[in-house]
Structures are given as structure tokens and as C-alpha cells.
N, C-alpha and C positions, 0 to 999 in steps of 0.2 A: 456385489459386483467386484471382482478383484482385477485390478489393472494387471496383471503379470498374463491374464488370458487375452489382451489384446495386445496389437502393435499401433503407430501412431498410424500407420496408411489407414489401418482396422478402424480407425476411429475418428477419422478425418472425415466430417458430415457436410451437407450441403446447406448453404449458407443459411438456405430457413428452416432450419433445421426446428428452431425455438417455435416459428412461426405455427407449426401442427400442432403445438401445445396450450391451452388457454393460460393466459398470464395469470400470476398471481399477484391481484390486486394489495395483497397483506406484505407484501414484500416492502421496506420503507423510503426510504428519497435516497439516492443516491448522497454521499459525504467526501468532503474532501480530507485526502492522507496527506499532508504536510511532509515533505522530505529537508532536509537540513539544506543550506546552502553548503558545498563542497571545504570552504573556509570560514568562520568566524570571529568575529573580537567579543569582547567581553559585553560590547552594547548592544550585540544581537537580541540580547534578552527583550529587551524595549519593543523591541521591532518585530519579533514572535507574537508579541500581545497584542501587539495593534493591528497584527494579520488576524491572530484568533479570532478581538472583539470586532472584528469589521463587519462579521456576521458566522449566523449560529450553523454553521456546516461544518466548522474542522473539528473532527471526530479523534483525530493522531499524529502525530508527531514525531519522526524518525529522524535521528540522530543520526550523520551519516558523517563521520571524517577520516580521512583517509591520508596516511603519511606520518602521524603522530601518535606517541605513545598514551599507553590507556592512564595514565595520571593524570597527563594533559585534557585528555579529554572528559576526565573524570571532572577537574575543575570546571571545564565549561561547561559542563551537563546540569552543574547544580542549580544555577539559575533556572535554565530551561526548563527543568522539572519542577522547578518552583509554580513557574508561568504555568506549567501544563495541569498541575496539580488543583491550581486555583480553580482554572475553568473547565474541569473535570473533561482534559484532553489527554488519552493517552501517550503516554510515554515511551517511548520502542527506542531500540538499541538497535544497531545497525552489526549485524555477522555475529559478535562477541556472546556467547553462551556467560560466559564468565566475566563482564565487564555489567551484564544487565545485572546478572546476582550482586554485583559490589555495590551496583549503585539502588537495588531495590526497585528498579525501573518497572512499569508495568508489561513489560515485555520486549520478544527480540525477532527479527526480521534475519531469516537464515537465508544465504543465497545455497544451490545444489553441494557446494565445497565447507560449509561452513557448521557444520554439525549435526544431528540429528533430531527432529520435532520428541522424539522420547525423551532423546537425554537431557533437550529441555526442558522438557513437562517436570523430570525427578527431578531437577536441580532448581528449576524456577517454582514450580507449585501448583498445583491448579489451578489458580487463576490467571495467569500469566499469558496475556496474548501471544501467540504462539504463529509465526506469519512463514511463507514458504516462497521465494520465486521457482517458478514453473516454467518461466518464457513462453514456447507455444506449445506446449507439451501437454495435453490430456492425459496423457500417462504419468509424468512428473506428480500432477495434481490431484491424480487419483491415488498415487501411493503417499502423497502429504496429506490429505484427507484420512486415510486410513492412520497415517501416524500420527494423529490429535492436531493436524494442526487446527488453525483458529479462522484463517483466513489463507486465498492460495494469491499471489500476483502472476499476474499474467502482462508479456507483453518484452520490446517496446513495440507499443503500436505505432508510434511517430519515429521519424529521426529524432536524436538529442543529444545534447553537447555535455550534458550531467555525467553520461559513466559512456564504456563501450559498449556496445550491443550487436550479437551475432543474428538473434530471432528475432522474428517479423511478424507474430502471429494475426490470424485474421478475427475480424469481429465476431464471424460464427461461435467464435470458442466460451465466449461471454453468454452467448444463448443459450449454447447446450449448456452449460457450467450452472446458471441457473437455473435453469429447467428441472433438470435431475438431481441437482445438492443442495443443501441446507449451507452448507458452507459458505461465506462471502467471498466475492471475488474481489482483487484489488484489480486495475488496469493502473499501467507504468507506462513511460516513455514519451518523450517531448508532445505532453498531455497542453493542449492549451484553452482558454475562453473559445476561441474559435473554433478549435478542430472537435471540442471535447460531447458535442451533443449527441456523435452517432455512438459513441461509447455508450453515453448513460443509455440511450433508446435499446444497446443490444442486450443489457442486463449487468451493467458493472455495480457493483454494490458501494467502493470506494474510487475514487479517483486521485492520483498517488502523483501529488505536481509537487516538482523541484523550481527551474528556474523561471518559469511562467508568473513565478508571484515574486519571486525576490529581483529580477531583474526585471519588472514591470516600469516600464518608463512614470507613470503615475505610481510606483509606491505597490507595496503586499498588499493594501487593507484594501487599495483600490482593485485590484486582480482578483482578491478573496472575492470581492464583492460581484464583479463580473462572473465569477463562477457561479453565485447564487443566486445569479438571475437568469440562470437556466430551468429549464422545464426540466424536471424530474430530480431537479436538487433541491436540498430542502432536509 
């Protein structure tokens, strides 16, 4: 299936699209993707672990800072990777091809501007989670699939105050994305406890919460936990 023979109208399905297909029960519980809070101090470390152990769904952990040099952030990283390391949560670099190789990270999270799924694969390794945002583009996702990547995001589906957002994609995109790939989906964008079950229900593989858990009036570990008591997390 090569994306370059469709256009996104060509490929814009009807919402049940998933629905004509029988689910794959082998498929596994949807997982939470951990996004960075926008700013950090040095005692975020703390407060990472206690979202982690709060329960056994955060599968990764992105790194996202924005306005500061990569020394700076190289220092903050180290803890965090320490944290991540322990509870075998991966570790993902936000844009940097070249900041994830410095620090050994287990991978990097490219948005459409920010390099190439190849040039990451030769310079990071094989094993190197390899992540793509797509926004609502089944085209985007179909040529990051084809270029190794590991996983595609999709989204935002919600408003959210974490970064800008042009695309608005619809739930269908998470059905077909499953249906027809091997590939994980992520879903992004002011993802919450509340809003987040029509997600898991359309096929999201990862749920990719930024300020839902850090700026949870009870606390990450308490938010973590609310996310795990959904139906199809786990």
C-alpha cells in the first residue's frame, strides 16, 4: 500500500469504518505516554516516580522542553532516565535526533519538521523507538510507517493548552490505523480521565497525557491512577 497513490479526501473513511472488521482481541490494553511538563526543577524526578509507581500503565516517557539549550536539558534528563530506567519506562527525546544519541535515550519523538524516521534509525540503532506525529493525516502516517517508524501520533483530539495545535483529527482515524497496521497508534491532545474512553474504545494503542496528570488538583499518582481505571487500560 503506498501512500503517494492516495490523497487525504481518497482516504477519509466513514466513521465505522473499523466497525466492518472483527477486532483483534490479541491486540493489548491500551498504555499511558507520559509527556514532560513544559518547565521542570530538579525535584521533578520525585514526582515522575510517583506518577509511574502509582500504577503499572505508563509504558514512556517524553521529554519535551522547549526554550533551552540542550546542555541544560541534558542535565535534567539524567535523573529522569534514571527514574525511567528503573521501572523499565521508556525514555524518548522530544524533536532532537542528536540530543537522544548524546544522552543514549531509548528513543525520539520527531514532529513533520524535525528530521527523518531513516536518519534516525542509522544514527540511533535498531532498537531505538522511533515515534512520528501525523496530526490527522493518514497520508503523513502511512509514509512514517513505511519509514520504520515504531509508532505514528495522531491528534490533537481535544483542545490543549501544552503546545499549538492546527489539526483536529477525527476518532475514525484510530480505527482504520488499527485495523489495517501492525504499527501502534499514539492519540495526543488535551487527553483527559474524562474525555479519554472514546479514544481507547476507537483503537488508540498509547494515550499521550501531558497536563491531565501534572496539573491534577490531587497529584500525577492520583490522575495516573484515574487513567487506570478505565476499561481497556491496563
Amino acid at each position: 500500500m503506498n501512500p503517494e497513490d492516495f490523497t487525504d479526501d481518497e482516504l477519509r473513511l466513514d466513521p465505522g469504518f473499523a466497525d466492518r472488521f472483527e477486532r483483534d482481541d490479541r491486540r493489548p490494553p491500551a498504555k499511558l505516554y507520559l509527556i514532560s511538563p513544559p518547565a521542570i526543577d530538579a525535584g521533578f524526578a520525585e514526582t515522575l516516580a510517583a506518577a509511574i509507581d502509582a500504577a503499572p500503565i505508563v509504558s514512556a516517557f517524553q521529554l519535551r522542553l522547549k526554550g533551552i539549550d540542550d546542555h541544560r536539558i541534558a542535565e535534567l534528563a539524567l535523573p529522569l532516565q534514571a527514574v525511567c530506567a528503573a521501572r523499565e519506562v521508556a525514555f524518548i527525546i522530544n524533536d532532537s535526533i542528536g540530543l537522544a544519541k548524546r544522552l543514549d535515550a531509548d528513543g525520539v519523538h520527531l514532529g513533520q519538521d524535525d528530521g527523518d524516521p531513516r536518519e534516525a534509525r542509522q544514527i540511533l540503532g535498531p532498537k531505538a523507538q522511533i515515534g512520528v506525529t501525523c496530526h490527522d493525516s493518514r497520508h503523513l502516517a502511512m509514509e512514517a510507517g513505511e519509514a520504520g517508524a515504531d509508532y505514528v501520533a495522531f491528534g490533537a483530539f481535544y483542545p490543549t493548552s501544552t503546545k499549538e495545535t492546527k489539526h483536529r483529527p477525527e476518532l475514525s482515524i484510530l480505527g482504520w490505523w488499527s485495523t489495517l497496521f501492525e504499527i501502534p497508534s499514539v492519540a495526543i491532545g488535551g487527553i483527559t480521565p474524562a474525555n479519554a474512553a472514546p479514544l481507547i474504545a476507537a483503537g488508540a494503542d498509547f494515550l499521550a497525557v501531558s497536563g491531565a496528570v501534572w496539573n491534577d488538583p490531587e497529584g500525577p499518582a492520583a490522575a495516573v491512577r484515574k487513567f487506570a481505571a478505565l476499561e481497556g487500560m491496563g
